[in-house]
C-alpha positions in Angstrom: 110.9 190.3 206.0 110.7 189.5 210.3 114.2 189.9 211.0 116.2 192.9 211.0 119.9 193.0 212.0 122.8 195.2 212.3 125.4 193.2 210.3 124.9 189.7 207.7 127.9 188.4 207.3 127.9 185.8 204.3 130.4 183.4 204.6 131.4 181.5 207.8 135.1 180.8 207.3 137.6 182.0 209.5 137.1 185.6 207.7 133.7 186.4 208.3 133.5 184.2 211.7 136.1 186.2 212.9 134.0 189.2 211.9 130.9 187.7 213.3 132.7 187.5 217.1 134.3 190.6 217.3 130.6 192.3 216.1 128.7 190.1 218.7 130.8 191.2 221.6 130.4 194.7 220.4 126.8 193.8 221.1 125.5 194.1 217.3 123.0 192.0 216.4 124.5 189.6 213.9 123.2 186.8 211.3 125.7 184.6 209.4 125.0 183.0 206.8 127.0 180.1 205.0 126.5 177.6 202.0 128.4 174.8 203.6 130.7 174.6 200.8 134.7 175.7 202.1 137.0 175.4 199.4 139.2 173.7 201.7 136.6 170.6 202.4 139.7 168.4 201.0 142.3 169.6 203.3 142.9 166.9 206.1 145.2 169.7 208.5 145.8 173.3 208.6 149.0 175.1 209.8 150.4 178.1 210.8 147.1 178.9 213.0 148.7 180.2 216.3 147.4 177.2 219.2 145.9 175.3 216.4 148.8 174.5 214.4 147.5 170.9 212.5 144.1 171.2 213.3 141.5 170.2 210.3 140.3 173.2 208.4 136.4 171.6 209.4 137.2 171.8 212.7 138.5 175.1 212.9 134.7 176.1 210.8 133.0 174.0 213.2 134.5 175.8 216.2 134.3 179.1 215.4 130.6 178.5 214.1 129.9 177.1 218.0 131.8 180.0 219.7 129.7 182.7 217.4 126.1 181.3 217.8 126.6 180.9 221.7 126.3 184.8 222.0 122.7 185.8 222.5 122.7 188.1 219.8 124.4 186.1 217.1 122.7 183.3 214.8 124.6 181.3 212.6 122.7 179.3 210.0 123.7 176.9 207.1 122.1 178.9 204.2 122.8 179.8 200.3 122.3 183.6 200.2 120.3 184.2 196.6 120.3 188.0 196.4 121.4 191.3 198.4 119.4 194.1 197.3 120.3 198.0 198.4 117.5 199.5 200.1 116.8 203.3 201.7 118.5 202.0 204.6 120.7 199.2 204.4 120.4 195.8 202.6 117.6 193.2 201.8 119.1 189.9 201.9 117.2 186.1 200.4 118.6 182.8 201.6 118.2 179.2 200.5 118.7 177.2 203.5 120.7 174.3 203.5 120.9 171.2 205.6 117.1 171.3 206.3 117.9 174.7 207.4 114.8 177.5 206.6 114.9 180.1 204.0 115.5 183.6 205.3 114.3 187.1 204.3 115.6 189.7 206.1 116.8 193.6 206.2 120.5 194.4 207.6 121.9 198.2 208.1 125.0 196.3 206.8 126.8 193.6 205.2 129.9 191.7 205.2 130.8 189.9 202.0 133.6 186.8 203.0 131.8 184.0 201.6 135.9 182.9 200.1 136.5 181.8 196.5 135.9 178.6 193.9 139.0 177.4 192.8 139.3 175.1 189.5 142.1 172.6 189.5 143.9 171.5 186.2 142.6 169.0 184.3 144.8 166.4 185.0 143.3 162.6 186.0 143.3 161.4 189.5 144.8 164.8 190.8 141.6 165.0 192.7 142.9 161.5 194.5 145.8 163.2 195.5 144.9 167.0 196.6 144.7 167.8 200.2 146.7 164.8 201.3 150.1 164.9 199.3 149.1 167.8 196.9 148.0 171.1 198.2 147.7 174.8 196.8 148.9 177.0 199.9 152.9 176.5 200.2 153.4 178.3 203.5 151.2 176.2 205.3 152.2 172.6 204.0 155.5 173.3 202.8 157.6 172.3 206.0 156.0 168.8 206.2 156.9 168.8 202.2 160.7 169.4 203.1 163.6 167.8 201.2 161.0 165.5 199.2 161.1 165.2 195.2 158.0 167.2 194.5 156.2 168.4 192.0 154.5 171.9 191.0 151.2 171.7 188.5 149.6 174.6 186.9 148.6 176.7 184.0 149.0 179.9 185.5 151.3 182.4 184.9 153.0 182.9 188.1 154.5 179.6 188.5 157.9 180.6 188.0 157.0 182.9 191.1 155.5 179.8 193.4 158.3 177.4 192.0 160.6 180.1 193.7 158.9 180.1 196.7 159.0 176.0 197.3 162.3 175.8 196.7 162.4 177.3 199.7 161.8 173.7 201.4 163.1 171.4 198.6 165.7 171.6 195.9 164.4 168.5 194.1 161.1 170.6 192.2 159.5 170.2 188.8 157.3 172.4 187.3 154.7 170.9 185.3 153.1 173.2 182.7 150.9 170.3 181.5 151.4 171.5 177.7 151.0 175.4 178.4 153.7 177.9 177.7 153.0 179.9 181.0 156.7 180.1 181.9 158.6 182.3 179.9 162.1 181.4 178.3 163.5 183.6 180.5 162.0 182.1 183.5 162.5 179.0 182.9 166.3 179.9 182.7 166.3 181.6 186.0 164.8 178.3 187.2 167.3 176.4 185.9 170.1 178.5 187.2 168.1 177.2 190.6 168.1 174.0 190.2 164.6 173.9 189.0 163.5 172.0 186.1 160.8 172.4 183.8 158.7 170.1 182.2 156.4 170.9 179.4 154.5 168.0 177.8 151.4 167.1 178.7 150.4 165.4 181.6 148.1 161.9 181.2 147.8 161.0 184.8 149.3 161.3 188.3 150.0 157.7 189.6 150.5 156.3 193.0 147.5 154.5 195.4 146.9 153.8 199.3 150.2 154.9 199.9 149.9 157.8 198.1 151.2 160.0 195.3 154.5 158.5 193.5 154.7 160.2 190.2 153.7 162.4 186.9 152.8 160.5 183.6 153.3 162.9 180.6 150.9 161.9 177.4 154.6 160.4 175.7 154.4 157.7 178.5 156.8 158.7 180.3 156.7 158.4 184.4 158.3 160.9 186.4 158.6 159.7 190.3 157.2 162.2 192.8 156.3 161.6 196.0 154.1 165.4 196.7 153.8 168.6 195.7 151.8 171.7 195.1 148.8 172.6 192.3 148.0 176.0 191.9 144.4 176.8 191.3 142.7 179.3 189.1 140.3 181.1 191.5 137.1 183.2 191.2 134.7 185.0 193.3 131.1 184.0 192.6 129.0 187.1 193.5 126.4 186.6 191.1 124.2 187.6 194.0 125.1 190.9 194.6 122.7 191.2 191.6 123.0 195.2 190.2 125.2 196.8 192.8 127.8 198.6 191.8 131.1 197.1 193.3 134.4 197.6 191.9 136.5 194.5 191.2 139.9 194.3 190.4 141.4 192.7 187.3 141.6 189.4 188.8 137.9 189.6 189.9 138.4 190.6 193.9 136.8 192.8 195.5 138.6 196.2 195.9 138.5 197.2 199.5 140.1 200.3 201.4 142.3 199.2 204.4 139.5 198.9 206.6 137.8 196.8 204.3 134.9 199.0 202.7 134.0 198.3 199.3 132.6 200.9 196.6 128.9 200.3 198.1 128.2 202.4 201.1 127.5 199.8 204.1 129.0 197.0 202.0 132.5 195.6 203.3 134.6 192.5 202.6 136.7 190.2 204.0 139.0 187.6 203.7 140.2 185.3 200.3 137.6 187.2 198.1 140.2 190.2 198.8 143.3 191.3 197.2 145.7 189.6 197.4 143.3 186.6 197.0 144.2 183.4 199.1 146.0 183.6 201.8 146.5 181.5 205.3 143.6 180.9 207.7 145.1 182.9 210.3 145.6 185.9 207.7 142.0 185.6 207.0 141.0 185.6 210.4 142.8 188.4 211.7 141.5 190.5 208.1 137.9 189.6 209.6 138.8 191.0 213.0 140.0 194.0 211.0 136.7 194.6 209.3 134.9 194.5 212.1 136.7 197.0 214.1 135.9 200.0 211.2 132.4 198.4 210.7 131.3 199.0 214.2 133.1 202.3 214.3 131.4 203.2 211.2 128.0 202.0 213.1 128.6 204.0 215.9 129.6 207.2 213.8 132.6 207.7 214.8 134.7 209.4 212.1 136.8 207.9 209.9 
């Protein structure tokens, strides 16, 4: 173990690089470590990010990666952290370098845990085609350019009713496609139907369309319902396999339960970002939660009380 710092950060979205920045000009030395795999590697623009409205989510990771590493006592590196062990004073952290990037073993007085979520998408054929493009899984930040269009809401979840509510917001032509669940209540479904909303139950075979992208749902029955966009909603999960035996407390959706200032159940441990209640949220939201983090982490650093 050659390197000691005072803060890993694993995870280099706009969380834990927001993190990274604020702990580098507080003059902490800093080591973030990432797996090069965003969950948003689909998504072709980003909005709602405040002089970077539009702006590919790659970009915005790029950027943020350069602005971090150009600070003397920051290193950024492409690498799959294995394990974080507690030691007598801080944390012992393995990496699996990516890229043709080097393993790392090193010790840290602290970590920060934003390394984001996996999402799995319903199993529907070609949706895959279509997501990022004309389907996408954060309304706020594509549903102005999805405005007065026929579109279409996919899932299995049981808040669809709830994000159904929310599109309608920017079109009253929506239908929500349970792809042969019964996740919406009767109840809910009337409410959406006093909306305006319809609901479609049967199973879905495939979503059709081609260069020119999405145009429509085909149920199982053969039946082709014309769409031309629309919104899938995910089932997300944090993968923190490699916080091996420390005792973190989750919520019941799997999060990580944080106070406001982002410290988890594990003394020196913190989290940021999607991996968070309330679970995904917009780039900016995560960004400014990183800033967040780091404020109480170097406060908590420097002993000043709580």
């Amino acid at each position: 173990m050659s390197d000691s710092y005072d803060v890993v950060v694993v995870g280099a979205g706009p969380a834990g690089l927001s993190a990274a920045l604020n702990l580098a000009r507080a003059r902490r030395r800093i080591l973030v470590l990432d797996g090069n795999r965003p969950r948003h590697a689909a998504t072709l623009r980003s909005h709602g990010f405040l002089t970077r409205d539009g702006i590919a989510p790659l970009d915005l990771r790029r950027m943020g990666r350069e602005e971090v590493a150009a600070y003397e006592n920051a290193e950024v590196q492409f690498a799959s952290v294995q394990s974080i062990e507690a030691t007598t004073d801080g944390f012992h952290v393995v990496a699996q370098g990516v890229r043709g990037e080097p393993d790392r073993d090193v010790v840290t007085r602290t970590v920060i845990v934003a390394s984001g979520l996996t999402e799995t998408l319903p199993k529907v054929a070609n949706l895959r085609a279509f997501y990022g493009t004309d389907l996408h899984s954060c309304v706020e930040c594509d549903g102005y350019e999805k405005a007065d269009a026929p579109l279409a809401l996919i899932g299995e979840t049981t808040d669809l009713a709830e994000w159904a509510i929310l599109i309608a917001q920017w079109s009253s032509d929506l239908i929500v496609f349970t792809n042969g669940t019964d996740t919406v209540t009767g109840p809910e479904e009337a409410a959406l139907a006093s909306a305006g909303i319809q609901v479609e139950r049967g199973a879905i075979a495939e979503l059709e369309g081609g260069r020119d992208g999405f145009t429509g749902v085909r149920l199982a029955d053969g039946a082709l319902i014309p769409r031309s966009g629309g919104f899938v909603r995910p089932q997300w999960a944090a993968p923190l396999g490699y916080l091996g035996q420390l005792a973190l407390d989750r919520d019941t959706d799997g999060y990580v339960v944080v106070d406001a200032w982002g410290r988890t159940s594990v003394p020196g441990l913190y989290a940021a970002g999607d991996i968070t209640p309330p679970g995904p949220q917009q780039l900016i939201v995560a960004a400014g939660n990183g800033a967040r983090v780091s404020r109480a982490l170097n406060r908590d650093l420097a002993g000043v009380p709580s």
